[in-house]
C-alpha beads as a LAMMPS data file, in Angstrom:
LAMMPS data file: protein, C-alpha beads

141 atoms
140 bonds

1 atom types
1 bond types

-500.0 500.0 xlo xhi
-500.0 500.0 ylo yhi
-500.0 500.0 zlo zhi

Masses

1 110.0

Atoms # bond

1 1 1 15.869 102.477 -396.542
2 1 1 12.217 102.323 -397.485
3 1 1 11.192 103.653 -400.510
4 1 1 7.885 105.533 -401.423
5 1 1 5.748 106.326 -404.510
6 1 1 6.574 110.268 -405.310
7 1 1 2.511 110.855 -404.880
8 1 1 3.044 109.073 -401.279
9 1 1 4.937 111.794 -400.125
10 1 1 3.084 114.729 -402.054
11 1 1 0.364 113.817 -400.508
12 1 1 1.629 113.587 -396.368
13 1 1 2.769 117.157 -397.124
14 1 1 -0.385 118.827 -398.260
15 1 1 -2.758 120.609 -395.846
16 1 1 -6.077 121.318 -396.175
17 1 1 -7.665 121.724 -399.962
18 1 1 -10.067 124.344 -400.227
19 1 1 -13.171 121.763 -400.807
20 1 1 -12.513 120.951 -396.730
21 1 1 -12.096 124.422 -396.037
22 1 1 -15.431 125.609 -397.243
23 1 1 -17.600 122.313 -395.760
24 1 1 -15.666 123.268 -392.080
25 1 1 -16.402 127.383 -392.566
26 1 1 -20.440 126.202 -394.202
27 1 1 -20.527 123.729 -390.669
28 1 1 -19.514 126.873 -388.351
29 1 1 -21.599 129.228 -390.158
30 1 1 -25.094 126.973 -389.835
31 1 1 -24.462 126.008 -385.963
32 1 1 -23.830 129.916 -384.971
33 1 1 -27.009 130.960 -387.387
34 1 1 -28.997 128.400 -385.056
35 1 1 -27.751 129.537 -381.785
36 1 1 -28.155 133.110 -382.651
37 1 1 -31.780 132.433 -383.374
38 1 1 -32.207 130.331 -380.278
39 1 1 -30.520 133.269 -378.245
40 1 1 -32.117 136.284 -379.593
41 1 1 -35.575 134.121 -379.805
42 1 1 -35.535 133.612 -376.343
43 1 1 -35.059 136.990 -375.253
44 1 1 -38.232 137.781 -376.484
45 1 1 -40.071 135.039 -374.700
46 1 1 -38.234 136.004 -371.396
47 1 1 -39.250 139.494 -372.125
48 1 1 -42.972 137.738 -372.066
49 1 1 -42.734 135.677 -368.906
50 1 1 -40.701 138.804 -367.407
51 1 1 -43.398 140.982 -368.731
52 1 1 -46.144 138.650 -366.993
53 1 1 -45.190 138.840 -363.806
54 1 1 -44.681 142.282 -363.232
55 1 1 -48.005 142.663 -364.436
56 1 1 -49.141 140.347 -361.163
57 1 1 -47.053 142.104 -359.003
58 1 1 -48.402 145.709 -360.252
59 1 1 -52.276 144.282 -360.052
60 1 1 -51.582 143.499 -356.261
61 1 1 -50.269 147.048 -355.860
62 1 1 -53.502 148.200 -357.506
63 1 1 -55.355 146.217 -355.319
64 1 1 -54.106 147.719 -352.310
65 1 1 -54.137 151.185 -353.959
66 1 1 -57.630 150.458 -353.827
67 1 1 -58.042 149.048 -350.586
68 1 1 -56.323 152.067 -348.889
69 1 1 -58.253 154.665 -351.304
70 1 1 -61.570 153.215 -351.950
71 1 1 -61.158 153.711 -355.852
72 1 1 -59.162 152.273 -358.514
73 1 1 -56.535 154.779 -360.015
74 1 1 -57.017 156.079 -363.490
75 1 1 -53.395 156.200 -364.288
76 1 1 -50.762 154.025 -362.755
77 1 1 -48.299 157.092 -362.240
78 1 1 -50.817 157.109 -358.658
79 1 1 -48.835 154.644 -357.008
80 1 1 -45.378 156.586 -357.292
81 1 1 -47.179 160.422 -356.459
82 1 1 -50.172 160.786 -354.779
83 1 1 -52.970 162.224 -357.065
84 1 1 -54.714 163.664 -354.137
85 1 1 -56.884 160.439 -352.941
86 1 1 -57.638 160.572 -349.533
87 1 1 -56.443 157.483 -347.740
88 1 1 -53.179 157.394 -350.338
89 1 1 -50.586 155.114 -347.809
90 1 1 -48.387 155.241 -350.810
91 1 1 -45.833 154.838 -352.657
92 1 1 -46.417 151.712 -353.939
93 1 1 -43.996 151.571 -356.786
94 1 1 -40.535 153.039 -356.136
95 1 1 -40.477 154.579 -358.988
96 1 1 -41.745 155.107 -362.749
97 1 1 -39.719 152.903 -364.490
98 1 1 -41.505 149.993 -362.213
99 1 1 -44.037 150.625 -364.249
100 1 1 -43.117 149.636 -367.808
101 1 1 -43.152 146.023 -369.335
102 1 1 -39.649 144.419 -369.873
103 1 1 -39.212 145.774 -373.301
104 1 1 -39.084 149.970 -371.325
105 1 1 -42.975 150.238 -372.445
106 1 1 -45.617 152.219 -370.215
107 1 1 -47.683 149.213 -368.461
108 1 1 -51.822 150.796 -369.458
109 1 1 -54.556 150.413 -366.925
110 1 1 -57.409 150.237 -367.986
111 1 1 -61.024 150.702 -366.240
112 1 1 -62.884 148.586 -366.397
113 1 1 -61.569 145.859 -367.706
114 1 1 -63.471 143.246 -370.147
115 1 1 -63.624 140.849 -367.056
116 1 1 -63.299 142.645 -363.945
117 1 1 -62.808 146.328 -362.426
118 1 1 -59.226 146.458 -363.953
119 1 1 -56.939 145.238 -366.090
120 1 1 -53.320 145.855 -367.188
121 1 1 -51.659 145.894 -370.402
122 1 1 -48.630 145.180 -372.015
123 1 1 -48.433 145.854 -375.740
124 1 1 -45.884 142.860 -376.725
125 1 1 -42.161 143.095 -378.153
126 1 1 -43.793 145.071 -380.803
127 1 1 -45.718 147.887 -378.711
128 1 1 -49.034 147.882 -380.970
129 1 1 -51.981 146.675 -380.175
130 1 1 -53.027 143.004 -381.276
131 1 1 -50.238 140.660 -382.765
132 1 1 -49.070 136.903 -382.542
133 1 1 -46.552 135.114 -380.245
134 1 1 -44.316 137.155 -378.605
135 1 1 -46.015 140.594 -380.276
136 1 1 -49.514 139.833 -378.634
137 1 1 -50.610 141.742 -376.312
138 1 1 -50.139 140.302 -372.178
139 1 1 -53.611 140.947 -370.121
140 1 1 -53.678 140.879 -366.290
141 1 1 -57.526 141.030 -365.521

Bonds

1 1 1 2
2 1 2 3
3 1 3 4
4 1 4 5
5 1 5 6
6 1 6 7
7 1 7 8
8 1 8 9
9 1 9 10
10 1 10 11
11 1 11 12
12 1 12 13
13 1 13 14
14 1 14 15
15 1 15 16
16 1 16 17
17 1 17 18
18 1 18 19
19 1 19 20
20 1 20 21
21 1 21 22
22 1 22 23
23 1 23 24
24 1 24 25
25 1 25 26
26 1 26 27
27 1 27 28
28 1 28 29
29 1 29 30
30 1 30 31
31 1 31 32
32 1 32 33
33 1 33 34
34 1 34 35
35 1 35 36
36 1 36 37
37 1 37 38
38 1 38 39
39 1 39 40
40 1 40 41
41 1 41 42
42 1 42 43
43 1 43 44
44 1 44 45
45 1 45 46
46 1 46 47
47 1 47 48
48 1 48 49
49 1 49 50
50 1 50 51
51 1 51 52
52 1 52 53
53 1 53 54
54 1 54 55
55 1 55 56
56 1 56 57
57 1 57 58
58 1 58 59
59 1 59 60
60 1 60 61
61 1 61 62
62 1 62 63
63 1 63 64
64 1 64 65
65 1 65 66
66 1 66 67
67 1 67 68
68 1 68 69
69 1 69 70
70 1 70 71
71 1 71 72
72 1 72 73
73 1 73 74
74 1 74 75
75 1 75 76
76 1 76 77
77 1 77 78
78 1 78 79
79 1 79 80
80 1 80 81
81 1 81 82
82 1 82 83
83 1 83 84
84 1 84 85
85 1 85 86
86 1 86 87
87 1 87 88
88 1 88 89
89 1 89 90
90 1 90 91
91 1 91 92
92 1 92 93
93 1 93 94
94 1 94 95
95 1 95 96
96 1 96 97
97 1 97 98
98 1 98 99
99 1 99 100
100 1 100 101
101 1 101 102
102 1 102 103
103 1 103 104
104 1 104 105
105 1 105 106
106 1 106 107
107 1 107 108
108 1 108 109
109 1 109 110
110 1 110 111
111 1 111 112
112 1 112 113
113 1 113 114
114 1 114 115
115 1 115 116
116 1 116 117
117 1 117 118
118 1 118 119
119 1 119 120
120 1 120 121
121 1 121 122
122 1 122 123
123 1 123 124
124 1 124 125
125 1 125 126
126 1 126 127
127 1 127 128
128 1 128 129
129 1 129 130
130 1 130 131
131 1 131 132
132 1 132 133
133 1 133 134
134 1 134 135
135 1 135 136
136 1 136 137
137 1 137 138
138 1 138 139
139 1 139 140
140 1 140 141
């Protein structure tokens, strides 16, 4: 029979001290506190690029609001209901909520625009005017 040192076997029989315990739980908590942040950070730029193309696609229906009415509307609730433009072949949107940015925010027209006849407007993920990154506002001329 082999023998062994008394600490030998104290030692094959312990689990986990709490020093390991603490560096595993610190190792968890810093990898889920950088995928939150690169989960919930993205949002907001998909919300952008999201936010960016509907404003193309509502600038073409604009355009052929105009093409079919001779005018540009003043409010962009005139491609769901007809304001009373003769010509109106609409609707062009389905409906109103086609016409809010990706954070649920009215879309603004406004006329004219600083470099054309038009331009649409999306106030950002923080719905005021101005702002940085992902709280700027997104201009379709």
């Amino acid at each position: 029979m082999r023998k062994t040192s008394p600490g030998f076997a104290a030692r094959s029989q312990s689990g986990f001290s709490l020093m390991e315990i603490l560096i595993v739980v610190g190792i968890i908590a810093a990898i889920m506190a950088f995928a939150a942040s690169q989960i919930f950070g993205g949002k907001d730029q998909a919300n952008v690029r999201l936010t960016e193309t509907q404003l193309e696609s509502l600038a073409a229906k604009v355009e052929q609001y105009r093409m079919d009415t001779g005018q540009i509307p003043s409010s962009l609730d005139a491609l769901v209901t007809n304001p009373g433009a003769s010509g109106w072949l609409g609707p062009y949107v389905r409906k109103a909520e086609d016409l809010q940015d990706a954070w649920r925010r009215p879309v603004q027209i406004r006329t004219p625009g600083a470099n054309g006849e038009f331009e649409l407007v999306s106030l950002g993920s923080d719905g005021k005017p101005g702002g940085e990154s992902t709280a700027a506002d997104i201009v379709k001329p």
